[in-house]
N, C-alpha and C positions, 0 to 999 in steps of 0.2 A: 482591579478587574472590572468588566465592564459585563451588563446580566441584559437577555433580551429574554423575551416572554414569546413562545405562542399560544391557542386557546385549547392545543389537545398535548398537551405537553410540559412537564415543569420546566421551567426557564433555562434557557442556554447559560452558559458562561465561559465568557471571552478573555483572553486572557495568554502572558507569556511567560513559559515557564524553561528557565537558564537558556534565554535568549530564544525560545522556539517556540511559535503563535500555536497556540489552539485554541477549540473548540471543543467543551465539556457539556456531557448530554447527562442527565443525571438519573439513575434508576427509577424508574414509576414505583410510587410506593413506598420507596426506600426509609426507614425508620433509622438507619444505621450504617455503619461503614460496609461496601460493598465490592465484589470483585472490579477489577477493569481490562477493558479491551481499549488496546490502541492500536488506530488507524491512520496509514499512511497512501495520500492519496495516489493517482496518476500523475504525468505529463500530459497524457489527453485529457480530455472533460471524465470528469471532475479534476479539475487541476489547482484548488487550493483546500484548505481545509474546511472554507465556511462549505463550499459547493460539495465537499464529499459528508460532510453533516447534513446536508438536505438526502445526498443521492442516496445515503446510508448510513441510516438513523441506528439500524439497528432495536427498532426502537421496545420490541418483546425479551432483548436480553437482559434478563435482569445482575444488571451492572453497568456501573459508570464507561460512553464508550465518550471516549479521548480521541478526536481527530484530531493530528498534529500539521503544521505545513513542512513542506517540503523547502528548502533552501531554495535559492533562485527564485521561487514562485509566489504568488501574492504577494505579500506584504515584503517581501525578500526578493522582490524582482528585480534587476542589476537597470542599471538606469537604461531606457532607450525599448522598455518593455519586452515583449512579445517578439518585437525585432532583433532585440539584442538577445533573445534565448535563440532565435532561429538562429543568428550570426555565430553565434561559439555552437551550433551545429554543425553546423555547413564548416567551419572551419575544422573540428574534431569533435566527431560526436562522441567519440569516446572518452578521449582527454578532458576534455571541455565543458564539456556536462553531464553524459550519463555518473562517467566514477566520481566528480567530486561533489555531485548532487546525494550521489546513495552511499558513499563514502563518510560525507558529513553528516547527513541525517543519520547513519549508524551511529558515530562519534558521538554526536549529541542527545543520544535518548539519554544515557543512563542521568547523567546531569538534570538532564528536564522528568525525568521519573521520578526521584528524589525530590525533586521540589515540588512534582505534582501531589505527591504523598501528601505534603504539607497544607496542599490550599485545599485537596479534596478529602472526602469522607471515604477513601479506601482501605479495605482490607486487608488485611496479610494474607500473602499468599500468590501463589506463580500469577504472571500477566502472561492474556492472551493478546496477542499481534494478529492483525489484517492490513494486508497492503496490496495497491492496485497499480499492476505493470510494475513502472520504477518503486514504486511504491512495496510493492511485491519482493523485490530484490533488498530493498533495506532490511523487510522482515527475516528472510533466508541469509544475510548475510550480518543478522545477529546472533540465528540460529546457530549458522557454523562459524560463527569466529569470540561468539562471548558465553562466558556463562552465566548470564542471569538466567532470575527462574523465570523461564517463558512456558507456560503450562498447555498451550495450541496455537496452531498458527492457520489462516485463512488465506488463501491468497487470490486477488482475479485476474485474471489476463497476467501473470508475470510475466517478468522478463527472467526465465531459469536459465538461459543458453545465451551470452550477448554476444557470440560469432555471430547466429542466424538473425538475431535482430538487426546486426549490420547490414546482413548480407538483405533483408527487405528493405530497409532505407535504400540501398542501391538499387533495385529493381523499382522500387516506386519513384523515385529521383532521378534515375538517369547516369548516375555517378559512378564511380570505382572509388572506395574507402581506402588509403592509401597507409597500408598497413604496417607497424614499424614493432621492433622487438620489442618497447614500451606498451603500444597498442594491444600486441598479442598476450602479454603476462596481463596486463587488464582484463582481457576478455576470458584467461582464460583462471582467472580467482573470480569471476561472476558466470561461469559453465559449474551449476550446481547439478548438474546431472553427473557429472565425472566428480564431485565433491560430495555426494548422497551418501557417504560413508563418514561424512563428519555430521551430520544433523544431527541432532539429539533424540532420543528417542520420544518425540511427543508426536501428537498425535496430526495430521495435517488435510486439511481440506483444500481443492487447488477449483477455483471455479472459470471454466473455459466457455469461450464465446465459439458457435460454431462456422461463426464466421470470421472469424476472426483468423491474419494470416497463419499459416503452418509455422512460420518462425517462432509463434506464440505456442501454437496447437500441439507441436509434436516434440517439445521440449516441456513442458508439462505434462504429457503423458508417459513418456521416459522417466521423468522423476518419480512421477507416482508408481511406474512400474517397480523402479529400482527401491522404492522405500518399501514395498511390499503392502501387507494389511495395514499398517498405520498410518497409512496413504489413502485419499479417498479424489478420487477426479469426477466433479458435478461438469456436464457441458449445458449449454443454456442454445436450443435453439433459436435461429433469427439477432444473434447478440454475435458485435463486432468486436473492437477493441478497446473503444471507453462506453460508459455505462450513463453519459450523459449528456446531453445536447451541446451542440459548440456554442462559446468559446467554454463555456464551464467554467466560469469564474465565480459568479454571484450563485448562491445556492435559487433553485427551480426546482418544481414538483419533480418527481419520479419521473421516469422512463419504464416504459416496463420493463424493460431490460432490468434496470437497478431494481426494482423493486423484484423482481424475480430471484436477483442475486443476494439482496436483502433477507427475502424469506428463503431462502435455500444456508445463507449463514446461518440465520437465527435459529433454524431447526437442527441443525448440526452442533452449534454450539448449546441446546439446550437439550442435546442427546438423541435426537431425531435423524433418519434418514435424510440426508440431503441430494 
């Protein structure tokens, strides 16, 4: 593993744990093994793990937070970059990238958790999950399809409905998504509003951009409706759909968007109104 330093912060550490890049921010203070929070980025900026460790440090929660990358992305980019994610878009966003991006980064937590045990100073005891958009649907669809102990979950801009998220890729591109009975059983094991009965009973924070499309906006307010009180929907006015400047690859200061959404976690995770 490889350690960077900054001057208001104890050292990062970089590092791959059962094939899957992250980024380990370590508790201020810390004398002892500590809770952890992990984080799975966007598709938009922040789109790799170092860039969602800048946009969100997290950095008042006291506990280890674990930015993990996403498949495909950073360091796991399929040769031909940036062009070649647009490419297997345009061809099936659904097929093609959305499911076997949040698919496999489901797949491969518990693997790379088990081994983060090992190199970090963590505690026993449930993990909290944050993920942003795609990022957001890994954590929901650990929720509802595994039982590890996951103790809360964050999520920002998800992706909770991926019909409507189709259905804005086609309004903003021009396109008709050409939809096949493969397609629709995808889309519709990632519609957690119609799956809000298999979530676990913890406790969940959903943080919405108010500008950010409806596709986003009104499938995370549904969920939170149907979870009831252990649902909490934070909106961030003047906030889109990523929370950090394009392309979002290298980590960069805050946004105040992110920073907004930073301290609306932090306060929620440390029992604060968010």
């Amino acid at each position: 593993m490889q350690t960077s330093q900054t001057s208001q912060a104890p050292a990062a550490i970089k590092g791959v744990a059962a094939g899957v890049p992250f980024v380990a921010l370590p508790p201020r203070n810390g004398t002892g093994p500590a809770p952890l929070v992990i984080t799975w980025h966007l598709m938009d900026p922040p789109c790799t793990e170092d860039a969602m460790a800048a946009a969100l440090p997290l950095a008042d929660v006291p506990a280890w937070r674990v930015h993990l990358g996403l498949p495909f992305f950073g360091s796991r980019m399929p040769e031909g970059g940036f062009e070649a994610i647009f490419g297997l878009a345009a061809e099936d966003y659904v097929q093609k990238l959305f499911e076997p991006v949040v698919t496999q980064a489901a797949r491969e937590f518990p693997a790379a958790l088990a081994e983060l045990r090992t190199k970090l100073s963590i505690a026993e005891g449930p993990v909290t999950v944050v993920g942003g958009s795609a990022g957001g649907a890994v954590a929901l669809l650990l929720l509802a399809e595994t039982g590890l102990d996951l103790g809360a979950a964050a999520l920002i801009s998800p992706v909770v409905q991926l019909g409507p998220v189709v259905a804005a890729g086609e309004r903003e591109h021009g396109v008709i998504y050409p939809w096949t009975e493969t397609s629709r059983a995808v889309a519709d094991r990632f519609d957690f509003v119609r799956r809000a009965g298999e979530l676990p009973d913890v406790p969940l924070l959903v943080v919405s951009g108010a500008d950010d499309d409806i596709a986003f906006r009104e499938p995370a307010r549904l969920l939170c409706e149907r979870l009831g009180e252990r649902a909490m929907l934070a909106t961030i006015e003047g906030m889109g759909h990523g929370i950090a400047e394009p392309p979002g690859v290298e980590p960069a200061p805050q946004t105040p968007q992110a920073a907004e959404v930073d301290t609306r976690i932090t306060g929620w995770l440390r029992g604060q109104p968010a």
